[in-house]
C-alpha positions as CSV (number, residue, x, y, z in Angstrom):
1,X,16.6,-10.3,-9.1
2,X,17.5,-10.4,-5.3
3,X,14.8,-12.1,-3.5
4,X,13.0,-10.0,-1.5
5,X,10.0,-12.3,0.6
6,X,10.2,-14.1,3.6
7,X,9.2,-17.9,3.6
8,X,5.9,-16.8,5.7
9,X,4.9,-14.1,3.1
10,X,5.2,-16.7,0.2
11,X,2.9,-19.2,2.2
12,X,0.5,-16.4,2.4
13,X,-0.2,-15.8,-1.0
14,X,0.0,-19.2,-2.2
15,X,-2.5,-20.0,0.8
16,X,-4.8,-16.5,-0.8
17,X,-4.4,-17.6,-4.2
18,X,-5.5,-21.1,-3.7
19,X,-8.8,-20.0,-2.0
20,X,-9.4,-17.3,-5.2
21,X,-8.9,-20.0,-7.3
22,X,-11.1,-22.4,-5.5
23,X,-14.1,-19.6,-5.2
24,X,-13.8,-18.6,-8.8
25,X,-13.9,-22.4,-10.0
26,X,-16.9,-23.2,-7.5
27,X,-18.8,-20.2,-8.9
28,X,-18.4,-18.2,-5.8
29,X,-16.7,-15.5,-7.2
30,X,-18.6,-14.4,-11.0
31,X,-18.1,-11.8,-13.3
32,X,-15.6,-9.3,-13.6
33,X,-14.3,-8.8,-9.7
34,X,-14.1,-13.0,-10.5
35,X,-11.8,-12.3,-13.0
36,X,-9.8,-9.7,-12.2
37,X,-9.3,-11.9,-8.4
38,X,-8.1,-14.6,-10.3
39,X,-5.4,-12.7,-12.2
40,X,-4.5,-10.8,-9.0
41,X,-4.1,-15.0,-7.8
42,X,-1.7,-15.4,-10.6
43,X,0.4,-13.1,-9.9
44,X,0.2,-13.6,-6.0
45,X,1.5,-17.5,-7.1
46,X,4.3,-16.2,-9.5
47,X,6.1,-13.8,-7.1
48,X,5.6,-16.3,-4.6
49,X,7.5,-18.8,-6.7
50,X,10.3,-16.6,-7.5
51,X,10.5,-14.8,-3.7
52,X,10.2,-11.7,-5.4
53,X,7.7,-9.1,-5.6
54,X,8.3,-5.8,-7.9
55,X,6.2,-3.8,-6.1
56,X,8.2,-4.0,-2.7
57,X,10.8,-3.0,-4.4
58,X,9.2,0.4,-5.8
59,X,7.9,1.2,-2.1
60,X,11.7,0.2,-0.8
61,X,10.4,-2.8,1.4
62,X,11.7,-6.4,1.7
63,X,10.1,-9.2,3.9
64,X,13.1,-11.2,3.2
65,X,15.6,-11.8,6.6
66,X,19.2,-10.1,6.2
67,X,21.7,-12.7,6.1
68,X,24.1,-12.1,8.1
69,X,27.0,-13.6,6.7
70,X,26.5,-11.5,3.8
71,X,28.2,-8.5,5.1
């Protein structure tokens, strides 16, 4: 898998993810939209571990910067 998010974009989602998480445990977020945010965090925290995110990849985009010495 070539990596395709930037640094920034995995902050971002581990920042989102943390706050699902922390509604869903305080009892903020209930039910099923509690659930289905806190799978939706899940994923958002394993792209963001492995920089890439299958869905960019169907729509063709890549947050990732172009290294240059790979030419």
């Amino acid at each position: 898998m070539k990596k395709n998010m930037s640094n920034m974009d995995r902050m971002i989602r581990v920042i989102v993810a943390i706050i699902i998480a922390a509604l869903y445990f305080s009892g903020t977020l209930t039910g099923t939209l509690g659930i289905i945010l806190l799978v939706v965090a899940g994923i958002f925290l394993l792209t963001s571990l492995v920089s890439f995110c299958p869905l960019y990849t169907l729509c063709g985009l890549s947050t990732c910067p172009i290294d240059k010495t790979e030419s």
